[in-house]
C-alpha positions in Angstrom: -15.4 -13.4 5.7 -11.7 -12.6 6.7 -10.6 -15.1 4.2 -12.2 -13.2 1.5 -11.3 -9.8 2.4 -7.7 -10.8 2.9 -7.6 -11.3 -1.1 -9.8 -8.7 -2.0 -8.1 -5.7 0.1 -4.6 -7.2 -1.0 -2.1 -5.1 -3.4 -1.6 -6.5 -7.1 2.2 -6.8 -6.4 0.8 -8.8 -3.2 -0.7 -11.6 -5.5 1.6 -11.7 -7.9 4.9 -12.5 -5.9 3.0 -15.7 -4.9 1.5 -16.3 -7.9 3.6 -15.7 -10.6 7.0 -14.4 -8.9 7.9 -17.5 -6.8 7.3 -20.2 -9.5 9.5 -17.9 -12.0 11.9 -17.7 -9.4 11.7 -22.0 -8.8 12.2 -22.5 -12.4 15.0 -19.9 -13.1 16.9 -21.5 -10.4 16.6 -25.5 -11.4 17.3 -24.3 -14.8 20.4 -22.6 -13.8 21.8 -26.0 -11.8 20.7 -28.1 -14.6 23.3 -25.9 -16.7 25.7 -25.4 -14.3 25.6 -29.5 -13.8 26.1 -29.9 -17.1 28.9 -28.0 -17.4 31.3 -28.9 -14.9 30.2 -32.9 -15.1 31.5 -34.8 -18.3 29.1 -37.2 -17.7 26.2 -35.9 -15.5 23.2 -38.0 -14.6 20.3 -37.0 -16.4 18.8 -38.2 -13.1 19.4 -35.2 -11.1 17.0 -33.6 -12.6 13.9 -35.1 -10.8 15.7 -33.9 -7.1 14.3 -30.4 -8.0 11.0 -31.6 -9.6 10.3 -33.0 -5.8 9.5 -29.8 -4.7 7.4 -29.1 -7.8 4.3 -30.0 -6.1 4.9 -27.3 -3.1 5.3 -24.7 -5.7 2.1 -25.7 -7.6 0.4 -26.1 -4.0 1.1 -22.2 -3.2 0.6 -20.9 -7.1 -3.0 -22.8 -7.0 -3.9 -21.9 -3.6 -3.5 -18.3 -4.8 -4.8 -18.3 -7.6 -7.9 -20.0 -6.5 -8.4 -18.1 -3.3 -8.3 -15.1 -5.5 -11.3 -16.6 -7.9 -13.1 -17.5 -4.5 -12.9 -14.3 -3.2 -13.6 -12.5 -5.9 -16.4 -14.8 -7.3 -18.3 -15.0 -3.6 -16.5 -12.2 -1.7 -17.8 -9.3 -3.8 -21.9 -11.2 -4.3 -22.8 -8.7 -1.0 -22.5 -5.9 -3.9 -24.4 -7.3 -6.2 -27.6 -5.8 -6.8 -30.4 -7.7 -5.5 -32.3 -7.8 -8.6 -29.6 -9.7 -10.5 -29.5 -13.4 -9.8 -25.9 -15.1 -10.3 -25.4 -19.0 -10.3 -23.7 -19.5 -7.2 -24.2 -23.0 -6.8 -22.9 -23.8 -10.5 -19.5 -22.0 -9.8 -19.3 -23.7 -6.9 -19.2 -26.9 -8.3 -17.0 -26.2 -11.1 -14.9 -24.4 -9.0 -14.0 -27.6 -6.6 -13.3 -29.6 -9.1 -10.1 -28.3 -10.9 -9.0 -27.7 -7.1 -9.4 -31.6 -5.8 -7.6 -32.7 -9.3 -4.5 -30.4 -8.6 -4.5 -31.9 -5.4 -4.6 -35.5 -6.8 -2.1 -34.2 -9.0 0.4 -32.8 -7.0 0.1 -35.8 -4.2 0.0 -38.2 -7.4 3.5 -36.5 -8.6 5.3 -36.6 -5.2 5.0 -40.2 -4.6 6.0 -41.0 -8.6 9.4 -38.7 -8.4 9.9 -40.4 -4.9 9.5 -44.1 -6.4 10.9 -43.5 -9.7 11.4 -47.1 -11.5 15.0 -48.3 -11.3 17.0 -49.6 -14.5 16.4 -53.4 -13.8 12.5 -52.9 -13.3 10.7 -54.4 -16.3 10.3 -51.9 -19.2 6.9 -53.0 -19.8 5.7 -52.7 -16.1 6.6 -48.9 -16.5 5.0 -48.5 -19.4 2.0 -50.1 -18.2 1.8 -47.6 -15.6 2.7 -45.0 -17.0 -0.3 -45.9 -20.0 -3.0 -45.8 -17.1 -2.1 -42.9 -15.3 -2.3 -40.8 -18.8 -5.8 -42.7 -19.3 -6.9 -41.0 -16.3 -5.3 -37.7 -16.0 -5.8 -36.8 -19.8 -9.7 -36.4 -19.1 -9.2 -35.1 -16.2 -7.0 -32.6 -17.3 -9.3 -31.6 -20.3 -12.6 -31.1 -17.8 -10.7 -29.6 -15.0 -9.7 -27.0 -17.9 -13.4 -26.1 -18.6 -13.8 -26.0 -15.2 -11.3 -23.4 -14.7 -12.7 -21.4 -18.1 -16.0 -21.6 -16.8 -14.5 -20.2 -13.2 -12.9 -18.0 -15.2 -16.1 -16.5 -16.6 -18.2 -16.4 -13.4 -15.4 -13.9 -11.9 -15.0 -11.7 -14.4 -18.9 -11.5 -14.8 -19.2 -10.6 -10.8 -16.5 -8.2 -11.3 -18.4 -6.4 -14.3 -21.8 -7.0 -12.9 -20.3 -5.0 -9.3 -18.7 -2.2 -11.3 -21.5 -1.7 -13.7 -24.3 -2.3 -11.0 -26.5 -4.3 -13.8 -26.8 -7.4 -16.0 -24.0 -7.6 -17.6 -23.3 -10.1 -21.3 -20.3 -11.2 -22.3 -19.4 -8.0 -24.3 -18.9 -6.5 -21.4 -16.6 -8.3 -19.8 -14.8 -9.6 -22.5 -11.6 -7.7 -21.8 -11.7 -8.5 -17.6 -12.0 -12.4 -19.0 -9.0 -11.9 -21.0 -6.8 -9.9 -18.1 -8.1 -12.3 -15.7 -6.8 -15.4 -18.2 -3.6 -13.5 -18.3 -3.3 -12.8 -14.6 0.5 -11.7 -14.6 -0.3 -9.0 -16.3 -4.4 -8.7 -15.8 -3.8 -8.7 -11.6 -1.9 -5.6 -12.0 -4.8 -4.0 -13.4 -8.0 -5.7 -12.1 -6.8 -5.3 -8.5 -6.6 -2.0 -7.8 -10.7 -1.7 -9.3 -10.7 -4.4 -6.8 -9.6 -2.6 -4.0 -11.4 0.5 -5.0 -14.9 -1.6 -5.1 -14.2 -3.0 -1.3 -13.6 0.4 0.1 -16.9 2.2 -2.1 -20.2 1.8 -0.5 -23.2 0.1 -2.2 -24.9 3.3 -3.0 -21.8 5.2 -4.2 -21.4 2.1 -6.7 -25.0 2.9 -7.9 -24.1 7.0 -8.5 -21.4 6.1 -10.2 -22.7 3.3 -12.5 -25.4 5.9 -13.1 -23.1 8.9 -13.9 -21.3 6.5 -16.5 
């Protein structure tokens, strides 16, 4: 798939502008205004603030999407090198992998509309809270499964990875230290990547010499 191979062939610095860079670069400059509004306002509205988290949800949207169509692609675009002996669970990733990605979607649709209809100071106080109390009653759990989710995603990847490189079953033990990387992807992307890179462009029986040779 081009979709796939688009991810899998790309650099490391590639990936991380997108994924890391340009939500560092969001942040660093509505922190700056926030300053700068403070300083030159002797009374600044501490309403201000929520202009710049209206475009929160378009940063997320290209962080996730990234970050996600890396898993994908890594997770699924690299199975074709898989031995055909080993059997991964497809279909289980699959599913857990969906889910986190509908919920940020909620999310992120659910956060425009409530910075875009913030209450005003003569709504009722206990309206507000009201809503406020059932939106945490559903995002909370949510939150916490879409987490597992994403560990368990987390998991299958780095698995693939090891199980491509190593051209065997492969136990935790050793992948342990591609799970970690891959959890800290600004600094893990730098160096799973390139392997990545180096996997796509190795041929199926070369990455069964070399596992050998190892």
């Amino acid at each position: 798939m081009k979709f796939t191979q688009l991810f899998l062939k790309a650099k490391h610095w590639q990936l991380f502008l997108p994924l890391f860079g340009v939500p560092m670069i969001f942040y660093f400059i509505m922190m700056v205004s926030i300053f700068m509004s403070i300083a030159n306002q002797s009374e600044p509205d501490p309403l201000f603030i929520f202009d710049y988290f209206k475009f929160f949800p378009l940063v997320m949207i290209l962080s996730s999407g990234i970050f996600f169509g890396w898993f994908w692609s890594v997770a699924i675009g690299l199975q074709y090198k898989v031995p055909t002996h080993i059997k991964m669970k497809i279909t289980k990733f699959k599913v857990f992998f969906f889910i986190p990605m509908v919920y940020l979607l909620l999310l992120s649709i659910g956060m425009a509309v409530l910075f875009s209809n913030l209450p005003q100071p003569d709504d009722r106080v206990d309206e507000s809270l009201g809503f406020i109390a059932g939106a945490m009653a559903i995002i909370v759990p949510m939150h916490l499964f879409s987490m597992f989710c994403i560990f368990y995603s987390l998991y299958f990847v780095a698995k693939t990875f090891k199980t491509v490189e190593l051209q065997r079953e492969t136990s935790f033990s050793d992948f342990a230290g591609e799970f970690f990387l891959i959890w800290f992807y600004p600094i893990g992307i730098w160096i799973i990547q390139p392997k990545i890179n180096k996997i796509v462009e190795t041929s199926n029986d070369d990455l069964q010499l070399m596992s050998e040779l190892r």
